[in-house]
C-alpha positions as CSV (number, residue, x, y, z in Angstrom):
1,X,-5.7,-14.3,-11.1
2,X,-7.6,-11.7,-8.9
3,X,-6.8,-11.7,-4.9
4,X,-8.7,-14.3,-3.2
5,X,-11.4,-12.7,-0.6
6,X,-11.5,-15.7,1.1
7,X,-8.4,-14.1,2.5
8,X,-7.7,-10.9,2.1
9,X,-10.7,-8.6,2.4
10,X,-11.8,-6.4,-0.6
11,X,-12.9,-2.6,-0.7
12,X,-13.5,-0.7,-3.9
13,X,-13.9,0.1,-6.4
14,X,-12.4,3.2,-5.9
15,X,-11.6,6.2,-8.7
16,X,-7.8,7.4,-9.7
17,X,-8.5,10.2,-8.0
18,X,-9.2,8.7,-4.5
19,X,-6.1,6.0,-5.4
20,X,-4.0,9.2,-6.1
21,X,-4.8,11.0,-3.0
22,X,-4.0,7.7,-0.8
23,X,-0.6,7.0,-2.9
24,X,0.3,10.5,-2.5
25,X,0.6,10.3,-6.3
26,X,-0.2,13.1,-9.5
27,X,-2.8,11.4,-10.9
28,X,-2.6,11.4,-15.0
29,X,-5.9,10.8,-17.3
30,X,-9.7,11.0,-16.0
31,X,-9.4,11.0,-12.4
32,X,-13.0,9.5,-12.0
33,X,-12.1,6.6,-13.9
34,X,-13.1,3.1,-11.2
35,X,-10.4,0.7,-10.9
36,X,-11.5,-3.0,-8.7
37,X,-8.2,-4.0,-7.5
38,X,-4.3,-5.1,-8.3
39,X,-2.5,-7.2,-10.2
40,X,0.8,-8.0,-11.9
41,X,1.9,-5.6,-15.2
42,X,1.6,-8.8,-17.2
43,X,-1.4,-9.7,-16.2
44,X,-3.6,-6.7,-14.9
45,X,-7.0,-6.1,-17.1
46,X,-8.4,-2.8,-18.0
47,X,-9.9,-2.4,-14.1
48,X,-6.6,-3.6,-11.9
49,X,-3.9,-1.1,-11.2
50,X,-0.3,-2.2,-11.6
51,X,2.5,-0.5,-11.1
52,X,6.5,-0.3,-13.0
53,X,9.6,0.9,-11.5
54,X,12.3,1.3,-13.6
55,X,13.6,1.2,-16.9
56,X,13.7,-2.7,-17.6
57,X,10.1,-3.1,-17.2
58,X,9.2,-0.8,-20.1
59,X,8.8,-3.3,-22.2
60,X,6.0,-5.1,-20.0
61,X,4.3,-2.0,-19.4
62,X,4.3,-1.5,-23.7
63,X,2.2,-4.3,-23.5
64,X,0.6,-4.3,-20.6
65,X,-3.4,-3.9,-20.3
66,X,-3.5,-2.0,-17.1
67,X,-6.4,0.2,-16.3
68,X,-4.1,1.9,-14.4
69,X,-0.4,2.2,-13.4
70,X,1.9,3.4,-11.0
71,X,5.2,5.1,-12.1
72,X,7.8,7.2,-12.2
73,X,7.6,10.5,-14.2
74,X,10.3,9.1,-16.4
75,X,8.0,6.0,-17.6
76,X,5.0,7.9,-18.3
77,X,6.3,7.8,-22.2
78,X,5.7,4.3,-22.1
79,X,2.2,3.9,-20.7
80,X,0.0,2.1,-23.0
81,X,-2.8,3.6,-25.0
82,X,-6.2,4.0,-22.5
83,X,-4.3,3.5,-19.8
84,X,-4.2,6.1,-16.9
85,X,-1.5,6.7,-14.3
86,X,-0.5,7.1,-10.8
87,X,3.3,9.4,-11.1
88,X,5.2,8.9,-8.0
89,X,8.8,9.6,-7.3
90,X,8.4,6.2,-5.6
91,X,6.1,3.9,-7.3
92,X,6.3,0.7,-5.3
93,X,5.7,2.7,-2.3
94,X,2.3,4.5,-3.9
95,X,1.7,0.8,-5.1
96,X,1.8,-0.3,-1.0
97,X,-0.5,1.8,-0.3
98,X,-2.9,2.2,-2.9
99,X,-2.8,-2.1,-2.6
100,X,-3.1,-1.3,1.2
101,X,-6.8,0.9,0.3
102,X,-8.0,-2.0,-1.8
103,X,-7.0,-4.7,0.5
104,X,-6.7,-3.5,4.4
105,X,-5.7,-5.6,7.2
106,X,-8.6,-7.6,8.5
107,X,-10.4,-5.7,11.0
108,X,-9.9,-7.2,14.9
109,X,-12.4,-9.5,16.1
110,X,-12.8,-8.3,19.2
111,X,-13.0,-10.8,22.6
112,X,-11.4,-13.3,24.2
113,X,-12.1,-17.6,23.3
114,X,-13.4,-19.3,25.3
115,X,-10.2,-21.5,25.7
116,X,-7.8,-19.2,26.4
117,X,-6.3,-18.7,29.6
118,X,-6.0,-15.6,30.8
119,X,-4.3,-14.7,34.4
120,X,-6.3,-12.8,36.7
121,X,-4.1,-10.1,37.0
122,X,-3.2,-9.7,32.8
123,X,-4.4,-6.6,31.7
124,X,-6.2,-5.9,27.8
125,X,-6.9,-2.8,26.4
126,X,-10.0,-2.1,24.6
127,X,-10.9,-3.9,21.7
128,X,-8.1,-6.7,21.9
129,X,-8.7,-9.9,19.9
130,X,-7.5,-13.3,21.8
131,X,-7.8,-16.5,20.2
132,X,-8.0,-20.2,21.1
133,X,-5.8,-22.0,23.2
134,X,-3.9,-18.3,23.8
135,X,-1.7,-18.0,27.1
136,X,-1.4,-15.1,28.8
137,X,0.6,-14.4,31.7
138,X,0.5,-13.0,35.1
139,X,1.0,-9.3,35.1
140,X,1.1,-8.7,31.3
141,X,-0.2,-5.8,29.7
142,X,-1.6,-5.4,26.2
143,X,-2.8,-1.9,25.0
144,X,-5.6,-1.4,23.0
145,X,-6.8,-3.2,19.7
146,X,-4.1,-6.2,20.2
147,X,-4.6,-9.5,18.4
148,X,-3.2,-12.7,20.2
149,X,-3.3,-15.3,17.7
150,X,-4.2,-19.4,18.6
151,X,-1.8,-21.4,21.2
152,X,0.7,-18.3,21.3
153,X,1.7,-17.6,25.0
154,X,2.4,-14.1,25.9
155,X,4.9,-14.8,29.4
156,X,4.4,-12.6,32.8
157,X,5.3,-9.4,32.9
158,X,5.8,-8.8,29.1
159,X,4.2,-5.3,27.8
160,X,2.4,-4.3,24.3
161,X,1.8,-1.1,23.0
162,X,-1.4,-0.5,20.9
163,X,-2.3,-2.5,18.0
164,X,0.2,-5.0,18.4
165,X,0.0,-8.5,16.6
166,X,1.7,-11.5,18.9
167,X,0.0,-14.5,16.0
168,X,-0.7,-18.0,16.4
169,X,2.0,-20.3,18.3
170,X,4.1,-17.4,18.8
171,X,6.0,-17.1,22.4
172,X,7.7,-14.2,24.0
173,X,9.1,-14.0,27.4
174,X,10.4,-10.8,29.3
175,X,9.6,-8.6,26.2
176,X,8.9,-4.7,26.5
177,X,7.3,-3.7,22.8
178,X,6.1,-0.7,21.9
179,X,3.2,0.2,19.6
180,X,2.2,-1.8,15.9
181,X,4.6,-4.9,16.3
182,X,3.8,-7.8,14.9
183,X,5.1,-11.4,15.9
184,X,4.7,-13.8,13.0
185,X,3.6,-17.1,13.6
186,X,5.8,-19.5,15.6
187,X,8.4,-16.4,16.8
188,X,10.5,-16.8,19.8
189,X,11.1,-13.7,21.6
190,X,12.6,-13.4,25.1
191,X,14.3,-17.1,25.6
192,X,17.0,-17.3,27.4
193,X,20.5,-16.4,25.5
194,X,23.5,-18.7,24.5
195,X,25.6,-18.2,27.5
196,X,27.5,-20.3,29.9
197,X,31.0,-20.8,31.6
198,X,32.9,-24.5,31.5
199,X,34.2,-26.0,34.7
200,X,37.4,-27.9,34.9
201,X,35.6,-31.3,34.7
202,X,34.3,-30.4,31.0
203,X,31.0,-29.6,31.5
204,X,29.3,-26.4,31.3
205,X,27.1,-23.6,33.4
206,X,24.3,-21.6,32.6
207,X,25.3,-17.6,33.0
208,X,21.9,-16.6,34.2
209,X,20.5,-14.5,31.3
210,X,19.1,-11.3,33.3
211,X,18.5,-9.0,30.6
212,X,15.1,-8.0,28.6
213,X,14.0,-7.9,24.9
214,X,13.3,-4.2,23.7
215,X,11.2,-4.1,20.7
216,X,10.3,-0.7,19.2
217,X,7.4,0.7,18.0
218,X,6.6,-1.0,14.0
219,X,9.1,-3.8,14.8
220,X,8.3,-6.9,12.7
221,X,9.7,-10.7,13.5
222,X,9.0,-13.0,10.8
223,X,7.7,-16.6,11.1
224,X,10.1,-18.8,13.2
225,X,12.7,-16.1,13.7
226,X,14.4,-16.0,17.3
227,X,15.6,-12.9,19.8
228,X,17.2,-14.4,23.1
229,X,16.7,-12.0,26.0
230,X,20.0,-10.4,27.0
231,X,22.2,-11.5,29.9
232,X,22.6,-8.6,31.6
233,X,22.1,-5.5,29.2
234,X,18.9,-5.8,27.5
235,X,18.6,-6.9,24.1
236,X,17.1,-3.8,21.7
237,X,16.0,-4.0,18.8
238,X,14.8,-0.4,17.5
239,X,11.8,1.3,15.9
240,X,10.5,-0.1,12.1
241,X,12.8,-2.8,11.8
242,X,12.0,-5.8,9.8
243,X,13.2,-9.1,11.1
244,X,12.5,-11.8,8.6
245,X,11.6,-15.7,8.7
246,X,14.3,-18.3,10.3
247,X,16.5,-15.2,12.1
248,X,18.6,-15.9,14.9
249,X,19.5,-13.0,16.6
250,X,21.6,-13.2,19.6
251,X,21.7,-11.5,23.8
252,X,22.2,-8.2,24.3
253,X,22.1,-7.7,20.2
254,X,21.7,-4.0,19.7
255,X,20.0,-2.3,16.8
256,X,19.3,1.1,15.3
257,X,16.1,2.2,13.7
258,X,15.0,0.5,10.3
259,X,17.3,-2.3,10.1
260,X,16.6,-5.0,7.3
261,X,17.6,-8.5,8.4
262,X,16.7,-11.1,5.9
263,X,15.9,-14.9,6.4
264,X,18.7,-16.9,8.0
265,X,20.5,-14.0,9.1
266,X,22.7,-15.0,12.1
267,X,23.9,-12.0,14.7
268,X,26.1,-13.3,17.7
269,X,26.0,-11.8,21.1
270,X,26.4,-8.1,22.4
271,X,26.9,-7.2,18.2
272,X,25.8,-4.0,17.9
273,X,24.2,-2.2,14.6
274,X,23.3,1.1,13.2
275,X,20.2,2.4,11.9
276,X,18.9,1.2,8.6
277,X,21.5,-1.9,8.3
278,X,20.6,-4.5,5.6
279,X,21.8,-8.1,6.0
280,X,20.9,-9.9,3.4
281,X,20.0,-13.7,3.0
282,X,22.3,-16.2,5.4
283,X,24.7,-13.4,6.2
284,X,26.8,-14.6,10.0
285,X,27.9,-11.4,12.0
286,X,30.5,-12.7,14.8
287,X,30.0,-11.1,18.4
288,X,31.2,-8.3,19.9
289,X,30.9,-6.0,16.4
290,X,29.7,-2.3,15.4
291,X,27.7,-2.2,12.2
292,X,27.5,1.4,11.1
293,X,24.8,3.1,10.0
294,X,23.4,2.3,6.5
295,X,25.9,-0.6,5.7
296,X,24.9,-3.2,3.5
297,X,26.1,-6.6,4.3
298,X,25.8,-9.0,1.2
299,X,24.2,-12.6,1.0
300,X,26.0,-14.9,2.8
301,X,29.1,-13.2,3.8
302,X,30.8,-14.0,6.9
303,X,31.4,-10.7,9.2
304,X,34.2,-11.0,11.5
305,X,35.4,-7.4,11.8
306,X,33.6,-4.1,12.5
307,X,31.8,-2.5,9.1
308,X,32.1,1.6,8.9
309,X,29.3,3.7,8.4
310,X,27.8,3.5,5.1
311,X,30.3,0.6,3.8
312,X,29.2,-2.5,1.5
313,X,30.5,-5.5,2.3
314,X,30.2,-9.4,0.9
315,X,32.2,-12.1,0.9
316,X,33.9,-14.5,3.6
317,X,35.5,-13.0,5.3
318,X,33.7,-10.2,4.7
319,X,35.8,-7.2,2.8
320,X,34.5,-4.1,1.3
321,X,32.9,-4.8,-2.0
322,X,34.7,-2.8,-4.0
323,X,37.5,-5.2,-3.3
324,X,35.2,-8.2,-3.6
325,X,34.5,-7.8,-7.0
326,X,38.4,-6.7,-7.9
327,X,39.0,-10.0,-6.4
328,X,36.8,-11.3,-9.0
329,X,37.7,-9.8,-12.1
330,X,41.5,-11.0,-10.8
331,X,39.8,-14.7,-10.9
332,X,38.2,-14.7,-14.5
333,X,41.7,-13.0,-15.4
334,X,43.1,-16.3,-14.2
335,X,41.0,-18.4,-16.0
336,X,41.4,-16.5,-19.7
337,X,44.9,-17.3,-19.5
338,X,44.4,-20.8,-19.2
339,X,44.4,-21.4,-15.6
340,X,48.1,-19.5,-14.7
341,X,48.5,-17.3,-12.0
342,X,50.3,-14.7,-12.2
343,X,52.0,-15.7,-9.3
344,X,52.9,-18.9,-10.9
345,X,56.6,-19.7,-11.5
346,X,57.7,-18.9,-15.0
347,X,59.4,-21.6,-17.2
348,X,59.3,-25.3,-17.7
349,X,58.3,-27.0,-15.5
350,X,58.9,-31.0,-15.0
351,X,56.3,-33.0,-15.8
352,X,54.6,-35.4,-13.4
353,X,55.5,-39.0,-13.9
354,X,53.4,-41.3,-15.2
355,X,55.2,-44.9,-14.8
């Protein structure tokens, strides 16, 4: 089914040989062939671009009826007859981007509704976008070509770089971002953090939470994701990471450049990470941690302990995964021999009664 322009706007057509020079691509057949837009391998006609990376897709690209398609040097044996090509040492990152020149982000609508509330003092840059029902606060500042989405509420103080995209029913509260993030709808940013002291008598008081949210430049916080404020430190999260839907991340949480924290991630307090971490799906990192650099932390594991530079880890607790899937082959070892361990006692054993 072709893309929708009810939603996503349209440009084209556009030949191979401008697609190549956006991709960053080689590009393979008649470079003024015109190609109208993308589509999936296994379902892309003779004017959509698709694209194949890896081997086990050579099969759907045999068969595929793509005017066009992105690949790897070592695929281009299997591109069907008439078809043209897009060679990239990284096809699905050509693919963004010559998706990206067929499709670009809507352009900003620039001015301010008529609803929205605006403090005297708030300050826009050129060309900024503000929707209806937006809130923004005393003192904040918003650089140039911003959108503010319906009913979000930017808080006082708070300070966005250029191009920055805060969308509907998103909040954020004693925030510092840079330039080109993006707040999906309905993100928290900047509430206050998970921190109190009990009293004798049982009940409990608020530490005040004192701290800021840092948030690079090309930070992204998916829809309904969370980043308290810290208490005292600030809480940072670094340049180009990717925050998904439904994360909770927690005060004074520190992170390097490029992280990858996927939906229902949970980090606890004053954890700190690397650059270009991945968490994957439901993964819980206890407090007080170090991530290294370029760990990879597997779909719901449970982190308890600090993870070395450049480790995989999975399970809960969380081990090293070479050891995770020992573990594992141990397990189906178990279950071959009929059940016994081999840590099982040896010998007959007496049978349970039954009268």
């Amino acid at each position: 089914m072709p893309v929708d322009p009810r939603f996503h706007p349209v440009t084209g057509p556009h030949s191979l040989a401008v697609l190549a020079e956006a991709a960053g691509a080689r590009a393979v057949g008649d470079a003024g062939r015109l190609l109208h837009g993308v589509a999936p391998l296994r379902s892309a006609g003779a004017g959509e671009v698709s694209f194949v990376d890896g081997r086990r897709n050579l099969e759907a690209l045999r068969a595929s009826k793509a005017g066009a398609v992105v690949l790897a040097e070592t695929s281009l044996a299997a591109l069907p007859e008439g078809a043209v090509a897009l060679v990239s040492a990284t096809p699905q990152l050509a693919f963004a981007r010559v998706a990206a020149l067929f499709h670009p982000a809507p352009a900003v609508a620039a001015g301010i509704h008529p609803s929205a509330v605006l403090a005297p003092d708030a300050e826009l840059g050129e060309g900024c976008e503000v929707g209806p029902y937006a809130v923004i606060g005393a003192g904040a500042v918003l650089g140039a070509r911003c959108v503010v989405g319906a009913h979000a509420v930017i808080g006082p103080g708070c300070r966005f770089g250029d191009d920055c995209r805060i969308l509907a029913s998103a909040s954020v509260s004693h925030c510092v971002a840079g330039h080109r993030v993006t707040l999906h709808p309905g993100a928290r940013v900047g509430q206050e953090g998970f921190g109190f002291a009990p009293t004798p008598q049982g009940r409990f008081v608020t530490l005040p939470q004192l701290g800021r949210v840092l948030l690079g430049d090309e930070v992204e916080v998916g829809a309904n994701a969370c980043i308290d404020r810290g208490t005292l430190d600030d809480t940072v999260i670094g340049d180009g990471t990717r925050i998904d839907n439904l994360v909770q991340i927690g005060h004074n949480v520190v992170t390097g450049r490029g992280c990858v924290l996927v939906s229902q991630v949970g980090i606890s307090g004053s954890t700190v990470l690397g650059d270009y971490v991945t968490a994957a799906g439901q993964a819980g990192l206890a407090g007080h941690l170090k991530v290294g650099s370029r760990a990879r932390i597997g779909a719901q594991a449970g982190v308890l302990t600090d993870i070395p530079e450049g480790m995989d880890v999975t399970g809960t607790p969380a081990i090293p995964l070479r050891d995770s899937l020992r573990a594992s082959i141990h397990l189906r070892n178990i279950g071959a021999r009929g059940g016994k361990s081999a840590l099982a006692p040896s010998g007959p054993q007496r049978p349970d009664k039954t009268d």
